[in-house]
C-alpha positions in Angstrom: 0.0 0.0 0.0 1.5 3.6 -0.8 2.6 5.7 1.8 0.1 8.3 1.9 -2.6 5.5 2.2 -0.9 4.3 5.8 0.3 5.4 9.3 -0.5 9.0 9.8 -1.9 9.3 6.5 -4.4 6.8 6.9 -7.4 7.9 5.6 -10.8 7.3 7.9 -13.8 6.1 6.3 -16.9 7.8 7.5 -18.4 11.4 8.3 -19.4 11.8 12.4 -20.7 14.1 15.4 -19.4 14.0 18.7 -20.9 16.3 21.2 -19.6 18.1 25.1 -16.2 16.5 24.0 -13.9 15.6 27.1 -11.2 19.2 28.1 -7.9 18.7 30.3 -7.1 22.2 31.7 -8.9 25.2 30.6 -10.5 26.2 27.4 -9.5 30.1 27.0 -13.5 31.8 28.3 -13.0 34.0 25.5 -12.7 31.7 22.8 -15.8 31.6 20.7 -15.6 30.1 17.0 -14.7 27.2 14.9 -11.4 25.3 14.4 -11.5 23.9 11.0 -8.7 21.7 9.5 -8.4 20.3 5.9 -6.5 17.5 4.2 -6.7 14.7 1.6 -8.8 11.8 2.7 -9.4 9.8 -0.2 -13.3 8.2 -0.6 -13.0 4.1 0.9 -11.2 1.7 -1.4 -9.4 4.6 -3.9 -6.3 5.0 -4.5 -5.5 9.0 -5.7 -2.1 7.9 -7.0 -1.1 10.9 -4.4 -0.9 12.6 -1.0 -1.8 15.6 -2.6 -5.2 14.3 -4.7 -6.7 12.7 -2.1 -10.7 13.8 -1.3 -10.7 16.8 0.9 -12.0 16.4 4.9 -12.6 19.1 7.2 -12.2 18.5 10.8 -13.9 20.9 12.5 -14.6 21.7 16.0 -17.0 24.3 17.7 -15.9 26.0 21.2 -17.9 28.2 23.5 -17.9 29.4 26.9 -14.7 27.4 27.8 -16.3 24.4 26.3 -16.0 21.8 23.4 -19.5 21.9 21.8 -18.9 19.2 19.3 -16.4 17.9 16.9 -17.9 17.1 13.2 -15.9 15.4 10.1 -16.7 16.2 6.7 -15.9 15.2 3.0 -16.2 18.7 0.7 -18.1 17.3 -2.2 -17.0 19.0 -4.9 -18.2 18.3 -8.1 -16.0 16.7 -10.8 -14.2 18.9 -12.9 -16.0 21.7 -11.0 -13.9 24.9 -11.0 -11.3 23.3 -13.9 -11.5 24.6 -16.9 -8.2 24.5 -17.7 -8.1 20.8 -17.3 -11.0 20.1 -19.7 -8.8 22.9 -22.3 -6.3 20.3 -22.6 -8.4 17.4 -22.8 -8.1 16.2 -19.7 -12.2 16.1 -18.7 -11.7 12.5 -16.1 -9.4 14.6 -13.2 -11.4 15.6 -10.7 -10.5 18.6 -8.4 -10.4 17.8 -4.9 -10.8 20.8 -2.4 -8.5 19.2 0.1 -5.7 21.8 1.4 -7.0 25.0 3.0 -10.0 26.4 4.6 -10.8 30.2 4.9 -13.2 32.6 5.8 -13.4 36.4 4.2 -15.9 38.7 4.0 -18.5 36.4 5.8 -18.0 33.2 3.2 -16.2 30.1 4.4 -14.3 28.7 1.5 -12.4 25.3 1.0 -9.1 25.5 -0.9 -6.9 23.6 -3.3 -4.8 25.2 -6.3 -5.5 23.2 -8.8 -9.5 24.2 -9.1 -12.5 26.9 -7.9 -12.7 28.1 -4.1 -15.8 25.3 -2.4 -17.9 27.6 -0.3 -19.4 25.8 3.1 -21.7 26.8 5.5 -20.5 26.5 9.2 -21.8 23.6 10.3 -19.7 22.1 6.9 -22.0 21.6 4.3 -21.0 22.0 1.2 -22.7 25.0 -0.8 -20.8 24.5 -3.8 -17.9 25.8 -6.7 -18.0 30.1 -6.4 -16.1 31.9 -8.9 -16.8 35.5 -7.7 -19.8 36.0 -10.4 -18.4 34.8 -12.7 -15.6 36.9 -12.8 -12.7 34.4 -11.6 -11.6 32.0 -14.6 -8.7 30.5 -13.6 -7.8 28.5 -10.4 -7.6 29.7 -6.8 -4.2 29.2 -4.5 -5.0 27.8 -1.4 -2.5 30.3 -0.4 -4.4 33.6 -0.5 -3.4 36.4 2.0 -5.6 38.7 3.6 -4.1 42.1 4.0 -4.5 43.3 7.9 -5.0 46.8 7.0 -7.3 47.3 3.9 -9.2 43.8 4.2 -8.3 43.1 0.6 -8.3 39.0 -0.4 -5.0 38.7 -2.7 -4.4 35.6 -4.0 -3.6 33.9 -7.8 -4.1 31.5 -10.1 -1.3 29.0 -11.9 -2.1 26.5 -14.8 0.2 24.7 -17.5 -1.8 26.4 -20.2 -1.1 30.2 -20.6 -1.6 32.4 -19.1 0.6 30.2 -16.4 0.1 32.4 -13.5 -2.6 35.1 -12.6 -2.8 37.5 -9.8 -6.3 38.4 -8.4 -7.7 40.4 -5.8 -10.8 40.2 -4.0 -12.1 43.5 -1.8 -12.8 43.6 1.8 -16.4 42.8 0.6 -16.1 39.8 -1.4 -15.7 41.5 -4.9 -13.5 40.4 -7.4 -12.0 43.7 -8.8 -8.7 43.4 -10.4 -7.6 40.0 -12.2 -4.1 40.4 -14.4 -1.5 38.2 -15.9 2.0 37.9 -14.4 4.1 36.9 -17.4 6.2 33.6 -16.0 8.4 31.4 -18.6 6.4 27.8 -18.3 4.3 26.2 -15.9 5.1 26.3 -12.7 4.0 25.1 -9.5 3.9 27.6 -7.6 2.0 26.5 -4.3 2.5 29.8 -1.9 3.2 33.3 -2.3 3.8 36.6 0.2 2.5 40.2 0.3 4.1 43.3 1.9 2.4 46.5 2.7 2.9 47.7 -0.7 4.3 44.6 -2.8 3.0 41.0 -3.4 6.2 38.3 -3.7 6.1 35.6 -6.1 8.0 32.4 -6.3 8.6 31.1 -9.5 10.5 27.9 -8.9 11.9 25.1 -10.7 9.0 22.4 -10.4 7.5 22.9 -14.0 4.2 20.7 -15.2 5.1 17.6 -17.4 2.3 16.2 -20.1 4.1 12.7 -20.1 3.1 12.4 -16.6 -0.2 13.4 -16.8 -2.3 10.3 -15.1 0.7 8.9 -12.9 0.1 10.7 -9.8 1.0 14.3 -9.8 2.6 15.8 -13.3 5.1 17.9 -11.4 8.7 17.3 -11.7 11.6 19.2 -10.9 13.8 20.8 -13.8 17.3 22.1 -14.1 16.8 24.0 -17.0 13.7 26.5 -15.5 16.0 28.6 -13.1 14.7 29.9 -10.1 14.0 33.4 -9.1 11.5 35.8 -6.8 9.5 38.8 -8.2 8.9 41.7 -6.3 5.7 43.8 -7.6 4.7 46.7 -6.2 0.4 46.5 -5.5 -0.3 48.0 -9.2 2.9 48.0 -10.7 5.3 45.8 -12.2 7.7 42.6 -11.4 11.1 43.0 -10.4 12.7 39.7 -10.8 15.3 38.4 -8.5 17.6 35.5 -9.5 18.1 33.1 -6.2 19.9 29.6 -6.0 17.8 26.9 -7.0 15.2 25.3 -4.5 11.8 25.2 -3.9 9.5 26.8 -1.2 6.0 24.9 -0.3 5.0 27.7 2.3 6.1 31.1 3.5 6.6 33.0 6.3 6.2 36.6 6.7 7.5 39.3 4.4 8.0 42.7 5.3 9.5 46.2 4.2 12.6 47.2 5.8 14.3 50.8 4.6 13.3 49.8 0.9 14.4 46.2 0.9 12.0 43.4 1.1 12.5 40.3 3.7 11.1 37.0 3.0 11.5 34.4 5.7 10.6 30.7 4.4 10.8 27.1 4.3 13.3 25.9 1.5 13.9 22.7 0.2 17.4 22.3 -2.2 17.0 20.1 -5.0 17.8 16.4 -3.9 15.3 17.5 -0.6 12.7 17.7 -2.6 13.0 15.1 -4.9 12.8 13.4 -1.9 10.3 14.4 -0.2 8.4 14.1 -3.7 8.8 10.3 -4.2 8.0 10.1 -0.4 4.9 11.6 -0.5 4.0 9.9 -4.5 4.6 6.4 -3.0 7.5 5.9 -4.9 10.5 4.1 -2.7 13.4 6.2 -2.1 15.7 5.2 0.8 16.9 8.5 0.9 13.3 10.2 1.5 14.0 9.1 5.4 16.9 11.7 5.7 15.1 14.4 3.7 14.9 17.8 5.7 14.0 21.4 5.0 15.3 24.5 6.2 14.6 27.8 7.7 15.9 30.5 4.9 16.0 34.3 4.7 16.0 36.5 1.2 16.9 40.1 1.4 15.5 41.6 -1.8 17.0 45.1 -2.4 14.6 46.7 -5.6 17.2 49.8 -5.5 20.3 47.6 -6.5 18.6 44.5 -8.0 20.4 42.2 -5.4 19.7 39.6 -3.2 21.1 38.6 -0.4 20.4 34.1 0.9 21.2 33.2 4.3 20.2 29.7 6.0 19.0 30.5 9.4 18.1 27.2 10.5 18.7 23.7 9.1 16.1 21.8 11.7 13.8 19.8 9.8 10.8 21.4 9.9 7.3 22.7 8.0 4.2 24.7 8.2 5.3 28.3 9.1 2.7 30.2 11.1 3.0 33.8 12.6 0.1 36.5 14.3 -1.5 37.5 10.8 -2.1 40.7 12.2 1.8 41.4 11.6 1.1 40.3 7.6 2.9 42.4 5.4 4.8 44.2 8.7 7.8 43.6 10.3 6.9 40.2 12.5 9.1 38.6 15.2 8.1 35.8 16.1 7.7 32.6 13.8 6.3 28.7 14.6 6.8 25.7 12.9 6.1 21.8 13.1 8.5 18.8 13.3 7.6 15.3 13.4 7.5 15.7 17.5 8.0 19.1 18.2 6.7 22.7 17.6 9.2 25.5 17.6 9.1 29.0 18.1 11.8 31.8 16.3 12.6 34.5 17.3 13.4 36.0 13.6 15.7 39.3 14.9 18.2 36.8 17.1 17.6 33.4 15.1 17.2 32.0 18.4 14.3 29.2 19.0 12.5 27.5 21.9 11.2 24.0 21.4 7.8 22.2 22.8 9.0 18.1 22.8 5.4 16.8 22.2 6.3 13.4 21.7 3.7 13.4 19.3 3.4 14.0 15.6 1.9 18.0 15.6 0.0 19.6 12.3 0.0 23.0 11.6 -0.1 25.3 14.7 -2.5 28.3 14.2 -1.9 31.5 16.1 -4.8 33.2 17.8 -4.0 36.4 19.3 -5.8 37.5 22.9 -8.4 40.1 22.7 -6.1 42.7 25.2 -3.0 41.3 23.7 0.3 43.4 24.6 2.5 41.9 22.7 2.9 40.0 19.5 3.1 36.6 20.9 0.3 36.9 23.3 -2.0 34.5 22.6 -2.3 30.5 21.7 -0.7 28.3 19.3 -3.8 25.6 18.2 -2.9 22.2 16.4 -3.7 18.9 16.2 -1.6 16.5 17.6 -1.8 13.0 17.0 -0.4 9.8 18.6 2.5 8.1 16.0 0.8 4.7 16.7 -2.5 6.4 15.3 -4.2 5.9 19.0 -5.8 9.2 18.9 -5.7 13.0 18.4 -6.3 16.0 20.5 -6.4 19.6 19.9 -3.9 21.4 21.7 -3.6 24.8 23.1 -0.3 26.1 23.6 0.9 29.4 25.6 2.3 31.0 21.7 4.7 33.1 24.6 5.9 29.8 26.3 4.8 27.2 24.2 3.7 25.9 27.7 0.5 23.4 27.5 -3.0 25.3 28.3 -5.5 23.2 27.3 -6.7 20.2 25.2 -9.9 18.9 23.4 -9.7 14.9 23.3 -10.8 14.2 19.7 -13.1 10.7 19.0 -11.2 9.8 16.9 -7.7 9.7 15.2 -7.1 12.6 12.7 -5.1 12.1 9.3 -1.9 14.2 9.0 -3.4 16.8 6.7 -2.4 20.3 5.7 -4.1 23.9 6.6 -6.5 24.7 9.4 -7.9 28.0 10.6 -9.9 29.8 13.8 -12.8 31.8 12.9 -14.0 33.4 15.8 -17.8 34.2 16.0 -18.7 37.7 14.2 
């Protein structure tokens, strides 16, 4: 059986409803929202041909009043080819798009993500509404990526296809409107899974893993190539790109980016070539006795528009994924950053490079950052994540002090979540 079909990949075969669900220490009183989580879980007895095609889930679960209302499971049914038109252009009409990597809310619509298709709208309780495309107006696909700007409310976000135009920038209003949709002029298909904005720029990553026709039906038609160079854009909001040449690698997800005395920062997770080859054929279900020694690394790009150069420094070679940060600081210079390993969460300081470490023992997804309401600082508030067992025995959300990364609280789950990808609070309006 292929690695993303076992151990903490495992899909779990049904939809349920748990309610009053069991708390060790105490819920935060003024918590009031949902915690929603997405991944691939692929439908009973199919096999996606990859971790990354699998059905989307939502985990979900409702807190109130210092309590755990319920936990509910859900399968986003999209509708095949839904939200792909540039998969029927090329004649490929039997994928299917699978809405299985981020959840969001903005301007009062919860929406489930994947790149490859249309934004799935669902209600609250995680019914599916169905494929939006903005009126009509959207006609490419949607990152699952998109960026919410702190201080004007505007959704940006993109498109990227193997069929010009190969990448698209979009941006949505504070109100939901899709009001500015333009082609970013890229040399070939690219992958290009994540992206950054500044307070007056939006960063793009236009990296060496290029679509390939020949692999079209064999899992996913992505492959690493020597020949398509690697390099960031820097575009101011209206303007145009400034390309910078970097060294070769690939970035899955960002960090912050910010503006310091005309120079752009970009802190993210980078993978070198061989790493992500491995990591690649790990997560394909392809063998690779190196995948096991595959890592990732903390890196830093100082982008300097004035001079056209760039500066690379590794900041921290821990293996490690999912970069979170208080979203409130998006675009603005941020401090603090927290990331997953397969037993730890870690916390940066990003001025010193120093780091504090939470040993879980346990295999932790994504940890979310919610701020507190009278919050003096930029790290006061919690870090939320799922943590699950590594013999599969069960799963928990857990609430970390995001200052201490000491334990606060935890909701026992009923049952053992996959290893999945984004999740999201949305506090109650």
């Amino acid at each position: 059986m292929p690695a993303y079909l076992e151990g903490l990949l495992a899909p779990v075969a049904d939809e349920i409803e748990t309610i009053d669900l069991p708390v060790t220490g105490e819920l935060p009183a003024e918590l009031a929202g949902r915690y929603f989580r997405n991944g691939p879980n692929p439908l009973p007895g199919q096999d996606p041909g990859h971790w990354f095609a699998g059905d989307g889930m939502i985990h979900g679960v409702r807190i109130r009043d210092g309590r755990a209302e319920w936990y509910r499971n859900r399968w986003v049914k999209t509708t095949k080819l839904a939200g792909a038109q540039f998969l029927t252009e090329a004649g490929l009409d039997r994928a299917a798009v699978t809405a299985n990597t981020n959840v969001i809310r903005h301007a009062g619509k919860i929406f489930a993500l994947v790149e490859s298709g249309f934004p799935y709208e669902m209600t609250p309780e995680l019914d599916t509404v169905g494929p939006c495309d903005f009126g009509g107006r959207l006609t490419t696909a949607m990152t699952a990526h998109p960026k919410e700007d702190p201080v004007t409310g505007d959704l940006h976000f993109f498109g990227y296809g193997f069929m010009p135009p190969y990448l698209t920038y979009h941006r949505l209003d504070r109100t939901g409107e899709l009001v500015e949709s333009r082609e970013i002029t890229v040399p070939g298909p690219t992958m290009m899974h994540d992206f950054s904005i500044t307070e007056n720029h939006v960063i793009w990553l236009d990296l060496p893993v290029v679509f390939e026709f020949e692999r079209v039906g064999k899992g996913m038609p992505y492959v690493w190539s020597d020949s398509y160079g690697a390099r960031i854009g820097v575009m101011p909001k209206g303007g145009e790109v400034q390309w910078f040449d970097v060294d070769p690698c690939y970035v899955f997800h960002v960090g912050n980016a910010y503006e310091d005395q005309g120079r752009i920062v970009l802190d993210a997770v980078r993978y070198s070539r061989d790493k992500f080859a491995g990591l690649w054929d790990e997560i394909s279900g392809v063998t690779n006795p190196a995948a096991a020694a595959v890592g990732s690394g903390l890196y830093r790009w100082i982008l300097d528009p004035a001079t056209g150069k760039v500066v690379e420094e590794l900041r921290d070679d821990r293996d490690i994924e999912f970069p979170s940060f208080n979203e409130e600081q998006l675009g603005r210079p941020s401090k603090f950053l927290y990331t997953v390993t397969d037993n730890a969460i870690v916390k940066y300081d990003t001025d010193s490079g120093r780091s504090e470490v939470n040993e879980l023992g346990k295999n932790p997804g994504e940890a979310e950052f919610v701020s507190k309401q009278d919050a003096k600082t930029e790290d006061d508030g919690w870090l939320m994540s799922i943590v699950t067992e590594h013999d599969g025995s069960g799963s928990e959300l857990l609430f970390l002090d995001a200052k201490t990364l000491d334990f606060a609280a935890s909701i026992k789950l009923p049952r053992r979540v996959p290893a999945g990808f984004h999740g999201n609070w949305l506090p109650d309006a």
